[in-house]
PDB file of N, CA, C and O in Angstrom, chain B, residues numbered from 101:
ATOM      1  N   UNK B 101      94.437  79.744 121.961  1.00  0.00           N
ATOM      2  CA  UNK B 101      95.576  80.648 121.988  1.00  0.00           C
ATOM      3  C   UNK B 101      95.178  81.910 122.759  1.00  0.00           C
ATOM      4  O   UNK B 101      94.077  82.437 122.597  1.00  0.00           O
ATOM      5  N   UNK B 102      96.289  82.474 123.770  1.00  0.00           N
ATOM      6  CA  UNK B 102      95.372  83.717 124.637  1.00  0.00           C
ATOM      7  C   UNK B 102      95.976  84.710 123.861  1.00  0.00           C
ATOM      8  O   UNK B 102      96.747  84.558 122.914  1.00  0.00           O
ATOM      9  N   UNK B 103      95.511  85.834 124.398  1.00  0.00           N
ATOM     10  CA  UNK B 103      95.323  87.066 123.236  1.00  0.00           C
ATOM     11  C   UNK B 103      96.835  87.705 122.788  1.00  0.00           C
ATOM     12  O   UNK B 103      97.180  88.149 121.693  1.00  0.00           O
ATOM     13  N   UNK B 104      97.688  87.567 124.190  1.00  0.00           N
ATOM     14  CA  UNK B 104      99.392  88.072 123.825  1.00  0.00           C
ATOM     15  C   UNK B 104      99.520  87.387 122.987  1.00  0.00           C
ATOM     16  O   UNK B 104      99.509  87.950 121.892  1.00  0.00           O
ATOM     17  N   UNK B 105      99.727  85.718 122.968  1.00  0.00           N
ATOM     18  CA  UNK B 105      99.829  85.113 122.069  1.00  0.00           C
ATOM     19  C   UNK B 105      99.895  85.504 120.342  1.00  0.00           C
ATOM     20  O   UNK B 105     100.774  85.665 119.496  1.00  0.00           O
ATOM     21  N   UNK B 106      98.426  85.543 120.409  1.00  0.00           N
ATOM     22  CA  UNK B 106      97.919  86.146 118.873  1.00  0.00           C
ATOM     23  C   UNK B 106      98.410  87.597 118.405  1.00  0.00           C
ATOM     24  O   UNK B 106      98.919  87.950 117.342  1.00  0.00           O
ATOM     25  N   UNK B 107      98.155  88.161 119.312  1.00  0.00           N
ATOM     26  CA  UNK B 107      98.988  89.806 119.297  1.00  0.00           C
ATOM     27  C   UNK B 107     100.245  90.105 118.552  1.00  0.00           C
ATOM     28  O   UNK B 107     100.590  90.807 117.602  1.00  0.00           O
ATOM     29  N   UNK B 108     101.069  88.816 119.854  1.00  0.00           N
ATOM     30  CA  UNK B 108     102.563  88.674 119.219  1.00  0.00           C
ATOM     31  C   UNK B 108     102.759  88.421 118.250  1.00  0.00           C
ATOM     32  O   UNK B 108     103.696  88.939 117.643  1.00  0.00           O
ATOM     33  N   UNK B 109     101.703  87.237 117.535  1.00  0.00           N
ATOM     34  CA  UNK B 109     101.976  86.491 116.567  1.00  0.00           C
ATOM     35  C   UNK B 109     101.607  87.501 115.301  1.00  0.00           C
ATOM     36  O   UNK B 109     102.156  87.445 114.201  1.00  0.00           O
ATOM     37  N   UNK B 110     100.592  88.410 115.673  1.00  0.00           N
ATOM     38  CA  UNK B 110     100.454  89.330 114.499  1.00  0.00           C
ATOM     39  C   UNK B 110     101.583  90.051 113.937  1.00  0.00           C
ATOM     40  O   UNK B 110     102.203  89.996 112.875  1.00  0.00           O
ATOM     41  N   UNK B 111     101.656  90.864 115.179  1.00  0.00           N
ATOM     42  CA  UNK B 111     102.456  92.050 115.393  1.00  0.00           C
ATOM     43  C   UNK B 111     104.226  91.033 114.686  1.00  0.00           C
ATOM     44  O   UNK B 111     104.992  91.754 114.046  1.00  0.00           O
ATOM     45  N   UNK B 112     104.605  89.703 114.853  1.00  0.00           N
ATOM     46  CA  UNK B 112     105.714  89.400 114.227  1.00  0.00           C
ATOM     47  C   UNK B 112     105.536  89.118 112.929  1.00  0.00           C
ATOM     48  O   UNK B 112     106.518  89.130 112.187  1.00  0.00           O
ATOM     49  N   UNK B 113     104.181  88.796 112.398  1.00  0.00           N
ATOM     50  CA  UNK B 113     104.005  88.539 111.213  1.00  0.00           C
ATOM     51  C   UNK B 113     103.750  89.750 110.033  1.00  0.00           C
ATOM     52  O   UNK B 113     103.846  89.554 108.822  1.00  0.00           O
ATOM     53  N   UNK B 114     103.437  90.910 110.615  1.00  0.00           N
ATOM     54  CA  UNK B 114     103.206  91.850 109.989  1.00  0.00           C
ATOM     55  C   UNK B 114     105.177  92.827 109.926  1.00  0.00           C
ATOM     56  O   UNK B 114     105.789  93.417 109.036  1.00  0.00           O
ATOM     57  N   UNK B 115     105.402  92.577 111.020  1.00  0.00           N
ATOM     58  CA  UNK B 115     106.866  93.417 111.522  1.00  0.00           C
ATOM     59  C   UNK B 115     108.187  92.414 111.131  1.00  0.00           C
ATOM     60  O   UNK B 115     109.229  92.870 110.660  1.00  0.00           O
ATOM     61  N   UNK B 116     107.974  91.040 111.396  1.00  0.00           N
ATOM     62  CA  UNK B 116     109.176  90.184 110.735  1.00  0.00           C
ATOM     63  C   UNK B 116     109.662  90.415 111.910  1.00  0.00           C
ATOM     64  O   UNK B 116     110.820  90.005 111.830  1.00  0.00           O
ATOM     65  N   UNK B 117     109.402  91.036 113.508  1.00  0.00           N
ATOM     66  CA  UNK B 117     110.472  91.005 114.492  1.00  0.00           C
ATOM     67  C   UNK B 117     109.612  90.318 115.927  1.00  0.00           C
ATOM     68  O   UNK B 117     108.410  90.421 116.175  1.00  0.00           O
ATOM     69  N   UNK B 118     110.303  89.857 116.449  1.00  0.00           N
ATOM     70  CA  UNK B 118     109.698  89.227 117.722  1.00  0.00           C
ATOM     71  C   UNK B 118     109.906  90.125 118.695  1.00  0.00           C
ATOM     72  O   UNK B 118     110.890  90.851 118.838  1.00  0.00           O
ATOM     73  N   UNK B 119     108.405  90.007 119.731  1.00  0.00           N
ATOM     74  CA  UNK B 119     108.672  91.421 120.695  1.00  0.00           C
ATOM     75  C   UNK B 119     108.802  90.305 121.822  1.00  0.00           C
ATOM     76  O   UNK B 119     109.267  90.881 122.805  1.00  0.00           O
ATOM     77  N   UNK B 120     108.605  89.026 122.097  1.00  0.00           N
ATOM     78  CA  UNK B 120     108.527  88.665 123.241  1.00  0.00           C
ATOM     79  C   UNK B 120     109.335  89.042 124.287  1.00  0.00           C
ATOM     80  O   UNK B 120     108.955  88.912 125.451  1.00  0.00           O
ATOM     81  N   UNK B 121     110.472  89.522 123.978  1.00  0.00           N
ATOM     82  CA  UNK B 121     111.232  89.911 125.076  1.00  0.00           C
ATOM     83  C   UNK B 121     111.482  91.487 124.930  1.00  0.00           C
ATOM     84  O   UNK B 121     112.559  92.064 125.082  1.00  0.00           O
ATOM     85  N   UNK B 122     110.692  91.848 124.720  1.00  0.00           N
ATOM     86  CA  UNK B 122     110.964  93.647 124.607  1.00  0.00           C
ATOM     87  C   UNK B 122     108.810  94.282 123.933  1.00  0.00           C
ATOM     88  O   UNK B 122     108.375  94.812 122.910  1.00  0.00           O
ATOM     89  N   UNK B 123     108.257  93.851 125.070  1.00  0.00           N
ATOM     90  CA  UNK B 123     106.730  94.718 124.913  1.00  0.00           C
ATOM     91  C   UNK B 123     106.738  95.635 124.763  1.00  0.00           C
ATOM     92  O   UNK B 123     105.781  96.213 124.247  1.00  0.00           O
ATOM     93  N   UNK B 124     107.521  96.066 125.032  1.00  0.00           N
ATOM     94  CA  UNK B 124     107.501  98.057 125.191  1.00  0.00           C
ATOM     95  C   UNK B 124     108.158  98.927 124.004  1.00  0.00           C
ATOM     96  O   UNK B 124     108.247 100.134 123.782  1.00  0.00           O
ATOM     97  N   UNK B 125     108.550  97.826 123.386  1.00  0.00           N
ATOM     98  CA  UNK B 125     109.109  98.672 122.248  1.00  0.00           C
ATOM     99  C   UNK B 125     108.228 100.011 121.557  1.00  0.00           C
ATOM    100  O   UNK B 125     107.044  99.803 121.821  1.00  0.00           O
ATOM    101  N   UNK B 126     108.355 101.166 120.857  1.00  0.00           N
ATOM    102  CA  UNK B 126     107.589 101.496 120.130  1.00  0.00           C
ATOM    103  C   UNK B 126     107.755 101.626 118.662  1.00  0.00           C
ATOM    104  O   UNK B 126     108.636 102.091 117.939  1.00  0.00           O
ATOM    105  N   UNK B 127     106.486 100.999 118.447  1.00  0.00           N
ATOM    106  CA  UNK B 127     106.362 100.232 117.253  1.00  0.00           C
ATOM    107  C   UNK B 127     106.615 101.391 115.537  1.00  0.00           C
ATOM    108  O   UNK B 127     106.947 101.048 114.403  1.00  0.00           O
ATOM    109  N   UNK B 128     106.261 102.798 116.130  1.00  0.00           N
ATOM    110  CA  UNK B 128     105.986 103.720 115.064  1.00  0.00           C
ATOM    111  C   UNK B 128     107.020 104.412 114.863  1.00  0.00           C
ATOM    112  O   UNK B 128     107.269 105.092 113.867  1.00  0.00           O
ATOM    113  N   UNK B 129     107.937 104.195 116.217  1.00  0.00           N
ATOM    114  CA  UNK B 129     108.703 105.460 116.460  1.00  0.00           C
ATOM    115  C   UNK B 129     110.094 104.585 115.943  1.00  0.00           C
ATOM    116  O   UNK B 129     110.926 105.229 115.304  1.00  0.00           O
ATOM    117  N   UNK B 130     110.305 103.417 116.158  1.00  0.00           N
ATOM    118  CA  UNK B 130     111.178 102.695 115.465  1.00  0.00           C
ATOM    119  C   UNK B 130     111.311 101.778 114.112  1.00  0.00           C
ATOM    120  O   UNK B 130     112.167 100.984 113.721  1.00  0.00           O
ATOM    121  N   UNK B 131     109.534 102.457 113.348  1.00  0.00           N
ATOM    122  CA  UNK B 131     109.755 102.318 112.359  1.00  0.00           C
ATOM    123  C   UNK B 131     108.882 100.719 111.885  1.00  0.00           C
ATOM    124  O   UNK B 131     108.809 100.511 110.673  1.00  0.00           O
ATOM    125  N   UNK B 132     108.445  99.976 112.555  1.00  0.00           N
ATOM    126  CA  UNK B 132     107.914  98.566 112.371  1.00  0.00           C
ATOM    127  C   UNK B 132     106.519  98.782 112.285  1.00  0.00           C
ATOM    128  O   UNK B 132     105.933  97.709 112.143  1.00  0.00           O
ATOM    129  N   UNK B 133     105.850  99.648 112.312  1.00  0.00           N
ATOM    130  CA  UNK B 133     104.398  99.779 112.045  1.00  0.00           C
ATOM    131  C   UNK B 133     104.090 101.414 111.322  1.00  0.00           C
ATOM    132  O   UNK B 133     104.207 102.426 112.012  1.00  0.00           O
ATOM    133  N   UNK B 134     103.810 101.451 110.299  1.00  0.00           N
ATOM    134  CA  UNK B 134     103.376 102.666 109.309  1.00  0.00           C
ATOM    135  C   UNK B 134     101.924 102.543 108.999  1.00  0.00           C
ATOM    136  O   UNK B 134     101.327 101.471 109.104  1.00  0.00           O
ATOM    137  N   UNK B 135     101.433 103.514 108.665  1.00  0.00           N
ATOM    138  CA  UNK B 135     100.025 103.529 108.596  1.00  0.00           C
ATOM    139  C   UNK B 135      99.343 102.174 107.963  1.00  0.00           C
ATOM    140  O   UNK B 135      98.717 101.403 108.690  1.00  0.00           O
ATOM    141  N   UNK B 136      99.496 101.959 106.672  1.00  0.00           N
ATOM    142  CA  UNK B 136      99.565 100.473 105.958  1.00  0.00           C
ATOM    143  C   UNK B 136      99.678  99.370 107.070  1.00  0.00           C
ATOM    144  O   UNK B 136      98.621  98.742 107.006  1.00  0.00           O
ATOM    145  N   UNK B 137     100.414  98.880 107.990  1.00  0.00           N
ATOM    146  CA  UNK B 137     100.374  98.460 108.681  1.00  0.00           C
ATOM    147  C   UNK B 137      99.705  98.350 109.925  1.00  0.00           C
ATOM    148  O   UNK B 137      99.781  97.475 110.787  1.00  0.00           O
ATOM    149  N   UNK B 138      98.815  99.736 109.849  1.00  0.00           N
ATOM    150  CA  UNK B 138      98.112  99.820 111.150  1.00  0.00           C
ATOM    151  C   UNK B 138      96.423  99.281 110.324  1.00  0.00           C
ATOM    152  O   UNK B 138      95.502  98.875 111.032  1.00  0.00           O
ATOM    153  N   UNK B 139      96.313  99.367 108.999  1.00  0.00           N
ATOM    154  CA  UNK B 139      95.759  98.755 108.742  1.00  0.00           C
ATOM    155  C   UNK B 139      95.311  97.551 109.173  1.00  0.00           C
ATOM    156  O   UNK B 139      94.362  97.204 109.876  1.00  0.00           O
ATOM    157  N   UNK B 140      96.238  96.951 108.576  1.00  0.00           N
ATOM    158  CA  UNK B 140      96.727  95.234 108.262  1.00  0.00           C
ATOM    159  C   UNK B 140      96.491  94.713 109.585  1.00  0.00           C
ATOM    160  O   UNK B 140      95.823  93.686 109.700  1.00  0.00           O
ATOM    161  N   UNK B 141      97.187  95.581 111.087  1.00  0.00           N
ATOM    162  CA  UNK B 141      97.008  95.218 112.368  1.00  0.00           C
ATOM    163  C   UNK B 141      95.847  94.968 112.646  1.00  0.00           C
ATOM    164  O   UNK B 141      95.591  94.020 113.388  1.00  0.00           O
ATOM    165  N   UNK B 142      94.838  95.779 112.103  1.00  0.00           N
ATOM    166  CA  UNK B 142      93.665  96.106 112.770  1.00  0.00           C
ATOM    167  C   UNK B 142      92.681  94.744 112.235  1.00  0.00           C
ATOM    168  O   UNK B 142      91.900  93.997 112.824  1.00  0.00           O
ATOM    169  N   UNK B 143      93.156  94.849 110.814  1.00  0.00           N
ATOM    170  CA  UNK B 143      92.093  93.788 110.457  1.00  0.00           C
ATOM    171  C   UNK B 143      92.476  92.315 110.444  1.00  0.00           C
ATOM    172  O   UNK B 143      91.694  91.436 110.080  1.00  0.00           O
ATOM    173  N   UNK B 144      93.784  92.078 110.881  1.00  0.00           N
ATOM    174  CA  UNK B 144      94.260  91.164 111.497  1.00  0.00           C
ATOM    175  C   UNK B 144      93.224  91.187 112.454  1.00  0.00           C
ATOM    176  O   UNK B 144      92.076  90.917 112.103  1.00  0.00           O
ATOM    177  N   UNK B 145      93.530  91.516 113.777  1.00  0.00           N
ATOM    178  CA  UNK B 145      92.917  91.925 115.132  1.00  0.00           C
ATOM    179  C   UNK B 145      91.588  91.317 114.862  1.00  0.00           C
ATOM    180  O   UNK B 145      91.358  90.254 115.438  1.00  0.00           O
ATOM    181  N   UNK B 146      90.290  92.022 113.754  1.00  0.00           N
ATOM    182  CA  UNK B 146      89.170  91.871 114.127  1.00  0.00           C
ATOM    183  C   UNK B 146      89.018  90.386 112.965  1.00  0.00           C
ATOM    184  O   UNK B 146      87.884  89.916 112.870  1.00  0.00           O
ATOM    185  N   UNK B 147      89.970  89.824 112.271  1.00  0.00           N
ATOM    186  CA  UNK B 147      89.516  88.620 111.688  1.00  0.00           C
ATOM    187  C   UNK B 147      89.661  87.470 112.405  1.00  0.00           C
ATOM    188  O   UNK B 147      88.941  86.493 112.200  1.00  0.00           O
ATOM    189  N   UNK B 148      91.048  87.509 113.728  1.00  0.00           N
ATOM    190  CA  UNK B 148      91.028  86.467 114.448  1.00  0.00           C
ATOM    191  C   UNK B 148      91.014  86.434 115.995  1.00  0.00           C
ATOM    192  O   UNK B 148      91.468  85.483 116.630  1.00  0.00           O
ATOM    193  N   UNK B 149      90.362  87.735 116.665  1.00  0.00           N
ATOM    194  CA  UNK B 149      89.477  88.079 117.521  1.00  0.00           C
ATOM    195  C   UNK B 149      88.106  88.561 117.964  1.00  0.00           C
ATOM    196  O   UNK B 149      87.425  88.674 118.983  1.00  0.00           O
ATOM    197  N   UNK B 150      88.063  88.782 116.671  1.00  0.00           N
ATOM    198  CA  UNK B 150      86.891  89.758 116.755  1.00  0.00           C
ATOM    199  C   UNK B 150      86.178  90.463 117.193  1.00  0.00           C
ATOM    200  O   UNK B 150      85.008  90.398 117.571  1.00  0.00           O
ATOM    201  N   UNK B 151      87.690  91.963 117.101  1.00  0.00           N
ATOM    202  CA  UNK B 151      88.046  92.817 118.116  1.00  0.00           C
ATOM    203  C   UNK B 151      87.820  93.922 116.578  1.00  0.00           C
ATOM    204  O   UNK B 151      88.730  94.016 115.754  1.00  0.00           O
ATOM    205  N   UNK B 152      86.466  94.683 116.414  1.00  0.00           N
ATOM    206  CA  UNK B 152      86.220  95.943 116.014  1.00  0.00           C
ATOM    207  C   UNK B 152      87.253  96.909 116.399  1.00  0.00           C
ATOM    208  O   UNK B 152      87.521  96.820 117.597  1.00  0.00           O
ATOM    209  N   UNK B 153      87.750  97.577 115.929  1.00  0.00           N
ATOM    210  CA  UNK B 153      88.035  99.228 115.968  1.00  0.00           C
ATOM    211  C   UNK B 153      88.469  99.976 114.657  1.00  0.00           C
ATOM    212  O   UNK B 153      89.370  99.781 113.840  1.00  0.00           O
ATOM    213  N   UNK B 154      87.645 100.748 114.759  1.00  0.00           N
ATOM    214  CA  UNK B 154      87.343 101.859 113.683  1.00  0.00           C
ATOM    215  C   UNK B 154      88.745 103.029 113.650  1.00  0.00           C
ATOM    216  O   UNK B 154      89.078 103.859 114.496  1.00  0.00           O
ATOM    217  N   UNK B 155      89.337 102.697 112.357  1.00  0.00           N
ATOM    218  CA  UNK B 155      90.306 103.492 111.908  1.00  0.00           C
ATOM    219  C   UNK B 155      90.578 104.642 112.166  1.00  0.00           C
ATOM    220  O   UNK B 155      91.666 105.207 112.283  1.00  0.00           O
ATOM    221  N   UNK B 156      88.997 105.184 112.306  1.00  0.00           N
ATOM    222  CA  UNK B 156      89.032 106.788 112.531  1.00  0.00           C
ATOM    223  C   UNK B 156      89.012 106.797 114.324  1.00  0.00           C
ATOM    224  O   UNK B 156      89.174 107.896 114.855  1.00  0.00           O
ATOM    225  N   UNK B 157      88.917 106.204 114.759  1.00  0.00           N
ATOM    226  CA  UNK B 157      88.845 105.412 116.728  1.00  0.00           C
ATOM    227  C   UNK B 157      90.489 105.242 117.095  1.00  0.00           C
ATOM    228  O   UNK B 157      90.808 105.298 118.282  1.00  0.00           O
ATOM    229  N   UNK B 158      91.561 105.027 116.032  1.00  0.00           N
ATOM    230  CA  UNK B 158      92.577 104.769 116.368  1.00  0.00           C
ATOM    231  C   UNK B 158      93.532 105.664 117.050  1.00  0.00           C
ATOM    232  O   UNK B 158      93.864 106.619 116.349  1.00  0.00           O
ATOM    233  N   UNK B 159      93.947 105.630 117.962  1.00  0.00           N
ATOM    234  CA  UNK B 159      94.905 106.771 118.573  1.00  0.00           C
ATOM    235  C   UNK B 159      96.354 105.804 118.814  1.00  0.00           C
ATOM    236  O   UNK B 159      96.508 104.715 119.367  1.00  0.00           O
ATOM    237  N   UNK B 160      96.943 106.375 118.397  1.00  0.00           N
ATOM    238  CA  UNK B 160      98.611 105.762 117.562  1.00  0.00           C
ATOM    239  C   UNK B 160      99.135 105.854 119.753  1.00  0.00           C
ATOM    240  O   UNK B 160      99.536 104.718 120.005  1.00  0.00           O
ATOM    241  N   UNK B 161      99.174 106.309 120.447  1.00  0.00           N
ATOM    242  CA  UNK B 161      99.489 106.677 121.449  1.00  0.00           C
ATOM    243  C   UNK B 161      99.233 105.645 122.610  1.00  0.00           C
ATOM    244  O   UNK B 161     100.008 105.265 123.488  1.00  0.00           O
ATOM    245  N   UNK B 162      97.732 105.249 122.329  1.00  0.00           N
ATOM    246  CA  UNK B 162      97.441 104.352 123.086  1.00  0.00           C
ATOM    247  C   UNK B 162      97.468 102.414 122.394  1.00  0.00           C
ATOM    248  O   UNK B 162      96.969 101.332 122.703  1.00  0.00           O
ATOM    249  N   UNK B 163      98.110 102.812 121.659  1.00  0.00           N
ATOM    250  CA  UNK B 163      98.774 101.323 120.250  1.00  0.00           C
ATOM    251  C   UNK B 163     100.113 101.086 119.676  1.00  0.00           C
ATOM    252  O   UNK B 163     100.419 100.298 118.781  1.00  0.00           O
ATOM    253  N   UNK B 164     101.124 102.189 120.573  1.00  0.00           N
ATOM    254  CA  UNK B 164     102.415 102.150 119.859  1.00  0.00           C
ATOM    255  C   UNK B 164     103.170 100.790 120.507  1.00  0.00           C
ATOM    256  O   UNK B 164     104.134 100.533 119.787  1.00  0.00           O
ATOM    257  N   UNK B 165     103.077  99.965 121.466  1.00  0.00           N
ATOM    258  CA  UNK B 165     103.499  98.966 121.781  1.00  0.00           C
ATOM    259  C   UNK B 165     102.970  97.590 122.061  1.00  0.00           C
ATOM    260  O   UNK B 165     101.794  97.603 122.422  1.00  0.00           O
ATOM    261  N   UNK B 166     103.282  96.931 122.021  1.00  0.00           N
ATOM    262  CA  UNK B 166     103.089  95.390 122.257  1.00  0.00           C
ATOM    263  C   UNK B 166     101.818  95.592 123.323  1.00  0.00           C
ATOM    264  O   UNK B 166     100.609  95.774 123.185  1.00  0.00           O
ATOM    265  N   UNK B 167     102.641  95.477 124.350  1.00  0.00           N
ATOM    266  CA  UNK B 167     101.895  95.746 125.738  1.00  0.00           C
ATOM    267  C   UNK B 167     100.884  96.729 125.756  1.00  0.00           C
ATOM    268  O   UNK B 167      99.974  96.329 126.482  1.00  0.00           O
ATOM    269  N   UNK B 168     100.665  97.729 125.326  1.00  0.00           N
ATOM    270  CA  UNK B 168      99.392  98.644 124.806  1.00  0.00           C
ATOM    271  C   UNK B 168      98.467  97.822 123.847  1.00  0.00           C
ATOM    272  O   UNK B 168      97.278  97.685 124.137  1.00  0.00           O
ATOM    273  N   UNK B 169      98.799  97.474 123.126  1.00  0.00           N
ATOM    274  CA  UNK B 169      98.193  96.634 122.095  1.00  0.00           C
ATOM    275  C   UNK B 169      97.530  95.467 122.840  1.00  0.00           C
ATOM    276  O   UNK B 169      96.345  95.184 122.669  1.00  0.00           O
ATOM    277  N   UNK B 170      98.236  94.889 123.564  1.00  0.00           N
ATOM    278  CA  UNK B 170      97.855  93.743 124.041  1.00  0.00           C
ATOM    279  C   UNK B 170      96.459  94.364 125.347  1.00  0.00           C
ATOM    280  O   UNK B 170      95.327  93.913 125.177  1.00  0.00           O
ATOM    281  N   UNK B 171      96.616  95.004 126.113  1.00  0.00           N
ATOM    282  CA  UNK B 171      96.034  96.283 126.544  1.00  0.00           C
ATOM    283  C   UNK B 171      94.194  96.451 126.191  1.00  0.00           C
ATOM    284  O   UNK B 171      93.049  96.217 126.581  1.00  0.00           O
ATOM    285  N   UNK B 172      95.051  97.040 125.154  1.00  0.00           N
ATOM    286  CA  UNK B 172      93.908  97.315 124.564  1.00  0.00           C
ATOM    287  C   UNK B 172      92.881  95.818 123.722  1.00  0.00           C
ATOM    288  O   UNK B 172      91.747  95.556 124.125  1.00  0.00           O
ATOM    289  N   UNK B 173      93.303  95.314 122.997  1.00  0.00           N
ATOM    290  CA  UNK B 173      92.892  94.140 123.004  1.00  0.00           C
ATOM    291  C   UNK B 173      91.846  93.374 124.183  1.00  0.00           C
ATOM    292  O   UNK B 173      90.725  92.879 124.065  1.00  0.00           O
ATOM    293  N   UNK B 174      92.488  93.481 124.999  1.00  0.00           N
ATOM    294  CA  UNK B 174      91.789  92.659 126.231  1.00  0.00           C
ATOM    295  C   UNK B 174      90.702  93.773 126.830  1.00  0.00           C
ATOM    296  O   UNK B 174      89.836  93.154 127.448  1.00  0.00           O
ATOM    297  N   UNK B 175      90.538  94.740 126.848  1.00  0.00           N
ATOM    298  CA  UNK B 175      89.974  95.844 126.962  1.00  0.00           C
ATOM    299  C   UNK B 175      88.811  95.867 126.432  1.00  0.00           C
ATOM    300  O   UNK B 175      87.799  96.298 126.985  1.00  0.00           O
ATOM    301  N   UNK B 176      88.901  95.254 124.969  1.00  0.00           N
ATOM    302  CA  UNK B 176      87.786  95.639 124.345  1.00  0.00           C
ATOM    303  C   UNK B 176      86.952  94.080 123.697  1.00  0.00           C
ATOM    304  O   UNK B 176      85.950  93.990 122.988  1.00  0.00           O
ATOM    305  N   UNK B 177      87.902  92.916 124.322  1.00  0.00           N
ATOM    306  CA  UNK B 177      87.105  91.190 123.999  1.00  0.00           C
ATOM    307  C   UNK B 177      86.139  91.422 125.481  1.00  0.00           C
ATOM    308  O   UNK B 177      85.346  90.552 125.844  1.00  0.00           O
TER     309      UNK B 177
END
């Protein structure tokens, strides 16, 4: 599975909404990702990539969308 893939699949499983046709959404500002959730993202992220990043490392700015996320992700496998 490539990494949008899994991303998406998080990011719908944690949000209940599908971004495939809208990456750019933002995720904080419309309410689908709250801190609790940035949790959950993260350790999603590093249980089925095993993609580290440290909570206190997180900048909401460079993670508010799909496509950032996805971004960043690939950035750091």
């Amino acid at each position: 599975m490539s990494i949008q893939t899994t991303v998406l699949t998080i990011l719908t499983d944690l949000t209940g909404t599908d971004f495939t046709q809208n990456l750019d959404v933002d995720l904080f500002a419309d309410g689908l990702l709250d801190s609790m959730g940035t949790v959950q993202l993260l350790l999603e992220l590093q249980d089925q990539l095993a993609i580290a990043v440290p909570v206190s490392e997180f900048e909401r700015t460079q993670w508010n969308t799909p496509n950032k996320i996805i971004a960043q992700v690939e950035e750091l496998s």
